[in-house]
C-alpha positions in Angstrom: 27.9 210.3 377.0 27.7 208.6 380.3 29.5 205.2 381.2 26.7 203.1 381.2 25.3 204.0 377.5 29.3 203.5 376.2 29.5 200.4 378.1 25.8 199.7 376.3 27.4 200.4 373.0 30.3 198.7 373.8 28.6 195.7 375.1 26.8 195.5 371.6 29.9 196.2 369.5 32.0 193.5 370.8 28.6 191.0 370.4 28.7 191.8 367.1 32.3 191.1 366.3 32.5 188.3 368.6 34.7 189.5 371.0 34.7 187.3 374.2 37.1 189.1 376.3 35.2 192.6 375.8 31.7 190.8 376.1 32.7 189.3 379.5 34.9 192.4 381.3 31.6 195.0 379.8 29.0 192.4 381.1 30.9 191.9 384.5 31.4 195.6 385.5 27.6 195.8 384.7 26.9 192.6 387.0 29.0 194.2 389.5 27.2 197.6 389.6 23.7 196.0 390.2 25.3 194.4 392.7 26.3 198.2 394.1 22.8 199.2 393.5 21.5 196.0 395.3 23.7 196.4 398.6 22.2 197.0 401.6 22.5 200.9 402.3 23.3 202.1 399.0 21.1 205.2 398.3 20.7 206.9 395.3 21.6 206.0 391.5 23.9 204.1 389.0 25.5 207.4 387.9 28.8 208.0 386.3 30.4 208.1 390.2 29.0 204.4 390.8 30.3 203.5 387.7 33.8 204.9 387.9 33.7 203.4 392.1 33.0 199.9 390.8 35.3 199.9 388.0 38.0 201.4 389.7 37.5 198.3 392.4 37.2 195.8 390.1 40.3 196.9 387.8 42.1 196.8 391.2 41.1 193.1 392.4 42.0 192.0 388.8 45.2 194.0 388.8 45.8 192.1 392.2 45.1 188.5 390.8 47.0 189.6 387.0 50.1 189.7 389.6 49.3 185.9 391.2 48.7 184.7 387.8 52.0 186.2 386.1 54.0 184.6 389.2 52.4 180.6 387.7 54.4 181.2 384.9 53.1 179.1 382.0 50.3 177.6 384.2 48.4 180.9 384.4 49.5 182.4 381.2 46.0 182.5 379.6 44.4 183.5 382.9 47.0 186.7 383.0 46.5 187.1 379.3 43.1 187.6 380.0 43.1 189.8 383.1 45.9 192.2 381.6 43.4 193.2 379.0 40.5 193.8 381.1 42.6 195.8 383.3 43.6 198.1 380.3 40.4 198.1 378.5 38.9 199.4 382.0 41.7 201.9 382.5 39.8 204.2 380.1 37.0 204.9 382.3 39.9 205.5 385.2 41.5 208.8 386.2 44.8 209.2 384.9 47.6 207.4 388.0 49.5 210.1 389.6 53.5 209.6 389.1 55.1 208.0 391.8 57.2 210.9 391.8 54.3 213.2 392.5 53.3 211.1 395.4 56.5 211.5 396.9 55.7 215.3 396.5 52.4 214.7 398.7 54.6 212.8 401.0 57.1 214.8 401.9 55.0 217.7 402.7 52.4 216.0 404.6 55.2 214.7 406.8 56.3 218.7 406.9 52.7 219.8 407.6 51.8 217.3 410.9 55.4 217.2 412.1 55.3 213.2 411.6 59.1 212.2 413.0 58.6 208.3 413.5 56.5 205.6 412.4 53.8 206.1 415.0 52.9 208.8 412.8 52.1 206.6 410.1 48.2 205.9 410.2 48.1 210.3 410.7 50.4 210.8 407.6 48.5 207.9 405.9 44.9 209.8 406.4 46.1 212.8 406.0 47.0 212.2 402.1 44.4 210.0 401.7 42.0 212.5 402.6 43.4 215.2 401.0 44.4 213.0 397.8 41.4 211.1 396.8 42.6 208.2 393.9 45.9 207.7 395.1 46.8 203.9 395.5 47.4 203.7 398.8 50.2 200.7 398.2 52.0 203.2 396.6 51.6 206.1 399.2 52.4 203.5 402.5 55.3 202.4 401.0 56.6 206.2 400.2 55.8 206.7 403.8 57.2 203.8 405.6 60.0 205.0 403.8 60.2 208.6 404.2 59.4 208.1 408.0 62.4 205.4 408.5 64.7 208.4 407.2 64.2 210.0 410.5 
C-alpha cells in the first residue's frame, strides 16, 4: 500500500476515535508534501520517495525542536510530550537508523580509502560517506569524523 493511502486510512482512523495528536502530525506531513509538490522546480509526482523525503525532514526538524523543548523543563513539557510522539509515530514510515557503531565502521574506512590524515580532510571524508551512505544523520557521521581525524 503506498504512504499516502495509509496516511489516508490513518488520517480517517484517528478522526474517528478522536485522536488529536495523530489527526494533526497525519494532516501536517500531508500539508507539507503539497507544499513539496508546489515548490518551484519540483518535477514529477507525490510518490512513496516524496513521501518518505518530507517525512524524514519533518521528523528531523521536530526531533530538533523535541530537544529545545525537553531542555524548558516543565515549561515545555506538553510541547515535548507532543513532539516525542509525532516523531515515533513518523518513525514507521523511516528506514531503520544505522548503529552508531556501524557508522564508525563507514568511518574508519573511508578515512583508509582517501588517505584523510588531518581535519582538512574533513568536508572529503564527510562527502565521501554521505554519498556513498545515503540516510546516515550526518550529526552523527561529523562528529565520528572530527573524532576519528583528531586521532591523527
Amino acid at each position: 500500500m503506498a504512504i499516502k493511502d495509509e496516511l489516508d486510512d490513518e488520517l480517517k482512523a484517528a478522526m474517528r476515535t478522536h485522536d488529536r495528536n495523530r489527526t494533526d502530525v497525519v494532516r501536517q506531513i500531508s500539508t507539507e508534501v503539497a507544499r513539496a509538490v508546489k515548490a518551484p522546480g519540483f518535477t514529477g509526482e507525490a510518490d512513496d520517495a516524496l513521501y518518505r523525503k518530507t517525512i524524514a525532514s519533518y521528523a528531523k526538524k521536530m526531533g530538533k525542536a523535541l530537544a529545545e523543548y525537553e531542555r524548558l523543563g516543565d515549561r515545555g513539557a506538553e510541547a515535548a510530550a507532543k513532539l516525542k510522539f509525532e516523531v515515533e509515530y513518523l518513525a514507521r514510515w523511516l528506514p531503520k537508523a544505522v548503529a552508531e557503531e556501524e557508522v564508525a565502521v563507514f568511518v574508519d574506512t573511508a578515512v583508509q580509502e582517501l588517505g584523510a590524515t588531518d581535519m582538512q580532510a574533513m568536508g572529503q571524508v564527510m562527502g565521501h560517506l554521505m554519498k556513498h551512505h545515503p540516510g546516515l544523520d550526518g550529526a552523527v557521521v561529523s562528529r565520528l569524523v572530527k573524532a576519528r581525524l583528531s586521532e591523527n
